[in-house]
Residue frames as a rotation matrix with the C-alpha (Angstrom) as fourth column:
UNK 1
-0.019 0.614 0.789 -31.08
-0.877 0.369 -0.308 145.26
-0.480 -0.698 0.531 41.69
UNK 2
0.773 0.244 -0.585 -31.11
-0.604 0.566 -0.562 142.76
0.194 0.787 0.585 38.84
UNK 3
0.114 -0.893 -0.436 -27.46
-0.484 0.333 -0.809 141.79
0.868 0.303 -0.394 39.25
UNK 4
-0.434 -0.189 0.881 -27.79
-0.899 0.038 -0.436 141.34
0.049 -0.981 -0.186 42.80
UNK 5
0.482 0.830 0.280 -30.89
-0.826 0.538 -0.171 138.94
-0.293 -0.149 0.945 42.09
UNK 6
0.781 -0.125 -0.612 -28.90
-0.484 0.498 -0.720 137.26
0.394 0.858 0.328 39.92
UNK 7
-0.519 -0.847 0.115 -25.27
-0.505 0.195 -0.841 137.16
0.690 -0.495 -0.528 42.14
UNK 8
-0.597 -0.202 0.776 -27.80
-0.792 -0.005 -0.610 135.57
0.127 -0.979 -0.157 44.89
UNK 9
0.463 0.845 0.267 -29.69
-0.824 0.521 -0.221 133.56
-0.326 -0.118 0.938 43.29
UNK 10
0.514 -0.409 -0.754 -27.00
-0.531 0.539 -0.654 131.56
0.674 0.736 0.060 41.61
UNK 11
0.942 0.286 0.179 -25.80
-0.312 0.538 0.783 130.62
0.128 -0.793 0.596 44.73
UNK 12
0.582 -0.803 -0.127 -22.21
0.593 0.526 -0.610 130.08
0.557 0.279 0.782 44.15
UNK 13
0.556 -0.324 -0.765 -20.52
0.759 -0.178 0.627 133.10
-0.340 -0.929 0.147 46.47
UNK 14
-0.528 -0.370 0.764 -20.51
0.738 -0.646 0.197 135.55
0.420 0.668 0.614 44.04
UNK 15
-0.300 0.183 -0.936 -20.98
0.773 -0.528 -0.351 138.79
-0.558 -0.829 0.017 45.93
UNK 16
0.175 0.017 0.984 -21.77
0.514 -0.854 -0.076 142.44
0.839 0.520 -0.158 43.85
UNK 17
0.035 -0.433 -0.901 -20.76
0.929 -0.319 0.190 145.60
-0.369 -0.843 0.391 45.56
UNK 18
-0.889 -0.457 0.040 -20.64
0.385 -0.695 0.608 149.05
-0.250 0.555 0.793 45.00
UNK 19
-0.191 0.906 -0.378 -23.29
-0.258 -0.418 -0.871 151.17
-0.947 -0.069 0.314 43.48
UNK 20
0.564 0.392 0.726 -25.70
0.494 0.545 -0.678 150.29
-0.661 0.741 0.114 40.43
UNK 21
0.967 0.200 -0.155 -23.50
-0.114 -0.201 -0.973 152.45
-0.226 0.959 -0.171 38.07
UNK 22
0.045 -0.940 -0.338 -20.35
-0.733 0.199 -0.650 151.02
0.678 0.277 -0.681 39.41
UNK 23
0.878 0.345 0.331 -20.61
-0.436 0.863 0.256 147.24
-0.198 -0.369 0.908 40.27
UNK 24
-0.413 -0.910 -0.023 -18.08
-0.869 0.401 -0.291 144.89
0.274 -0.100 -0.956 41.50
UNK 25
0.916 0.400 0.020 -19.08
-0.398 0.905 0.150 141.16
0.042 -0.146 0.988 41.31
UNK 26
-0.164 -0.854 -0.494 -16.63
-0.713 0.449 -0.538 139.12
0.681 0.264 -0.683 43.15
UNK 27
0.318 0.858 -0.404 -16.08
-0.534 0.514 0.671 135.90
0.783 0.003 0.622 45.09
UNK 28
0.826 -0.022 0.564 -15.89
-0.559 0.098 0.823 134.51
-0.074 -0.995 0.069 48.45
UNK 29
-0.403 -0.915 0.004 -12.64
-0.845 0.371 -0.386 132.94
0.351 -0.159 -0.923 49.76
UNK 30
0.926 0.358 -0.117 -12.18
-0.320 0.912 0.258 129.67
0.200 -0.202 0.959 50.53
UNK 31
0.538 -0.739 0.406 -9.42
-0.091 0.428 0.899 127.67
-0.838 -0.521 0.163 52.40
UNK 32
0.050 -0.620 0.783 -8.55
0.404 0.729 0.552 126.32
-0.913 0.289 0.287 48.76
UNK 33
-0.323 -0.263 -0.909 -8.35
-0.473 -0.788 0.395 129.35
-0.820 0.557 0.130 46.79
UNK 34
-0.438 0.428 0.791 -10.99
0.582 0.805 -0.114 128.47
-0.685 0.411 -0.602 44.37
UNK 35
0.329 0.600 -0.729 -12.43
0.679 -0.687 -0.259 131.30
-0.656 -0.410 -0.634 44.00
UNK 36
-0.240 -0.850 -0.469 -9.68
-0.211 -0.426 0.880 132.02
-0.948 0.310 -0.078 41.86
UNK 37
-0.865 0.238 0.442 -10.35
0.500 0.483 0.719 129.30
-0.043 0.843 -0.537 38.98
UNK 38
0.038 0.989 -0.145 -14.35
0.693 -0.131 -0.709 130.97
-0.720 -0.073 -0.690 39.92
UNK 39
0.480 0.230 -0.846 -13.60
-0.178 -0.919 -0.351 134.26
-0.859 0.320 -0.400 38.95
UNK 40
-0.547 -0.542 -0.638 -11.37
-0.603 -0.273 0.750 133.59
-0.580 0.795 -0.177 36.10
UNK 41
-0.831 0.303 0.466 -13.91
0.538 0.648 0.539 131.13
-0.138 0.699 -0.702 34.54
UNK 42
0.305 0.919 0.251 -16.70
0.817 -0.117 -0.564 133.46
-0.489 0.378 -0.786 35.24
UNK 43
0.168 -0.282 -0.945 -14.86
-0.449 -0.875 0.181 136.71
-0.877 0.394 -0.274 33.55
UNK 44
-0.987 -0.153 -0.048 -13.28
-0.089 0.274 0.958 134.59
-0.134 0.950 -0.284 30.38
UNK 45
-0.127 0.959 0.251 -17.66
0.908 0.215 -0.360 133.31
-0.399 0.183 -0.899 30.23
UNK 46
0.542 0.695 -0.473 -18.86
0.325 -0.692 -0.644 137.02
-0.775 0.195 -0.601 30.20
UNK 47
-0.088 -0.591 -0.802 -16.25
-0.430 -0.704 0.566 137.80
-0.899 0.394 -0.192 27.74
UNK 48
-0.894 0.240 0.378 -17.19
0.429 0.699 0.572 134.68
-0.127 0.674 -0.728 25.11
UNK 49
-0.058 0.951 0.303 -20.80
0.994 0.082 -0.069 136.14
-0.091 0.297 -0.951 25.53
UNK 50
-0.026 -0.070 0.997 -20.04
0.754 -0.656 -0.026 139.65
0.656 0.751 0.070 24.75
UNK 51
0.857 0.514 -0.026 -19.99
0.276 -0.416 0.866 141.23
0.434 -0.750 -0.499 28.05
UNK 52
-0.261 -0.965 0.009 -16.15
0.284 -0.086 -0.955 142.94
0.923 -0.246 0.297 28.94
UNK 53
0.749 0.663 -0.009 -16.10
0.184 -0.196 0.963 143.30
0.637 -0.723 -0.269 32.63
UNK 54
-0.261 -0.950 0.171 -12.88
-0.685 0.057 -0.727 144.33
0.680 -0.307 -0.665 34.82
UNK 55
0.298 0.231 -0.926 -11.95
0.455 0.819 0.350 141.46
0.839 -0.526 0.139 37.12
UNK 56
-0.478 -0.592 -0.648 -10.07
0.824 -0.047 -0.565 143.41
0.304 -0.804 0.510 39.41
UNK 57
-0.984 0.115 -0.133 -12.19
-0.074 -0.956 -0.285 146.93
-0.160 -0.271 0.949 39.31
UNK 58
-0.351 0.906 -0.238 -15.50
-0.110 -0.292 -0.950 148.27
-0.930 -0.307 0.202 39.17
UNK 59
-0.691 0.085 0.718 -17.64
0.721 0.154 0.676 147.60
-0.053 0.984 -0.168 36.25
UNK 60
-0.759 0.080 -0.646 -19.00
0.284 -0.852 -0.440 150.72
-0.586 -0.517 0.624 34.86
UNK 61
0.082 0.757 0.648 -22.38
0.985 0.035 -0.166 152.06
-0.149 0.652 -0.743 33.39
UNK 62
-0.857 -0.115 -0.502 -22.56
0.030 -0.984 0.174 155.20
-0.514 0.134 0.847 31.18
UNK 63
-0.048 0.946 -0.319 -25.22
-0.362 -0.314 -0.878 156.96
-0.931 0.073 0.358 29.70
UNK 64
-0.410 0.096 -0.907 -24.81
-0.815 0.407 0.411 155.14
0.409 0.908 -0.089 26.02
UNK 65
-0.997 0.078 0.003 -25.68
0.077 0.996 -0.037 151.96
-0.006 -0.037 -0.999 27.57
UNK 66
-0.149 0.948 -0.282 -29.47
-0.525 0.166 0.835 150.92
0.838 0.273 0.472 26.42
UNK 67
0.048 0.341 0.939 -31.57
-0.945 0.320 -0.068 149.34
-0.323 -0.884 0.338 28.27
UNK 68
0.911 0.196 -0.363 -31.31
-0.366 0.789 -0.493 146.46
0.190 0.582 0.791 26.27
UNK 69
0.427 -0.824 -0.372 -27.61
-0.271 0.276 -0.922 146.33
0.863 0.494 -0.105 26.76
UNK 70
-0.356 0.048 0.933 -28.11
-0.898 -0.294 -0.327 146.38
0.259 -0.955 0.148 30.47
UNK 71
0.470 0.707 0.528 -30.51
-0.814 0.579 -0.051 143.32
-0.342 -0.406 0.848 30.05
UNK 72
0.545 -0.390 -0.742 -28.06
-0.119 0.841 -0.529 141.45
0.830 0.376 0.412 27.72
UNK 73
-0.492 -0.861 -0.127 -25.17
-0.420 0.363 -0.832 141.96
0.763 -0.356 -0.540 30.58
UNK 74
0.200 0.281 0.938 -27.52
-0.955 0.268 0.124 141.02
-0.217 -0.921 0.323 33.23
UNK 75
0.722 0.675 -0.148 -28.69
-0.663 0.617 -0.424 137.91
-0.195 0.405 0.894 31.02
UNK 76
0.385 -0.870 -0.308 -24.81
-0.187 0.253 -0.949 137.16
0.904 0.423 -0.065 30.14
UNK 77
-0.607 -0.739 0.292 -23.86
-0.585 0.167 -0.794 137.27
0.537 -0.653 -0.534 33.86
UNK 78
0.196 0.855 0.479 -26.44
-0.933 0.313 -0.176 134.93
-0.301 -0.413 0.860 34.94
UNK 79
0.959 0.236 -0.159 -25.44
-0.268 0.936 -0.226 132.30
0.096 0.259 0.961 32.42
UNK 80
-0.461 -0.887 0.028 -21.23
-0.419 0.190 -0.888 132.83
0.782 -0.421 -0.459 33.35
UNK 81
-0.457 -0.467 0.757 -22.41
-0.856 0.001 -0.516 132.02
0.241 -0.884 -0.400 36.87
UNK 82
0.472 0.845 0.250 -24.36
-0.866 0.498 -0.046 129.35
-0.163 -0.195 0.967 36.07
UNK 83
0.765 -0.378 -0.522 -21.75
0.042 0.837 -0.545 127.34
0.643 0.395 0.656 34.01
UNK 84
-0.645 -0.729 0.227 -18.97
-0.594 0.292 -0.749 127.88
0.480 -0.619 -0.622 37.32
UNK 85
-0.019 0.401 0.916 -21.71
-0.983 0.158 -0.090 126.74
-0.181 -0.902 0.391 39.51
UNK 86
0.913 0.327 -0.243 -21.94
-0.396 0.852 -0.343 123.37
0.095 0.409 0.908 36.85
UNK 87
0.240 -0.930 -0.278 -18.04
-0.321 0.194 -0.927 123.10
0.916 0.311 -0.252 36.62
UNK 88
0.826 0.100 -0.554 -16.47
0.384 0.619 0.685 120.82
0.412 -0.779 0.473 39.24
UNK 89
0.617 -0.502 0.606 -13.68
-0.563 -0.820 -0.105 123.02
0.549 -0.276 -0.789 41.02
């Protein structure tokens, strides 16, 4: 629910899919295949902030993940989609 808040509140056509222990966050087409530069700027982001995520597949939760580590990736994919939404495409 968190990620979702986050994929909709950022406003940028990042979508989430899938179920909460296997999420897919990807992003709307566009005529001018942006979307591309999107996702690869917001995956290389979540990776600088400590957060591996598959671009092409489901990202997955297991039972090691804390809750804490749950709130960092939320917190980490919030600020990736914030700096595409700043970046001029």
């Amino acid at each position: 629910a968190d990620l979702k808040k986050v994929c909709d509140a950022a406003d940028i056509g990042a979508e989430l899919s899938g179920i909460p222990p296997m999420q897919f966050i990807t992003f709307e087409k566009d005529v001018y295949k942006k979307y591309k530069a999107r996702r690869t700027d917001f995956f290389a982001q979540l990776i600088r902030r400590g957060v591996f995520m598959q671009p092409f597949h489901h990202g997955y939760i297991c039972h090691r993940h804390t809750e804490a580590d749950l709130k960092h990736t939320v917190d980490m994919v919030a600020e990736s989609l914030d700096y595409v939404k700043h970046k001029n495409y």
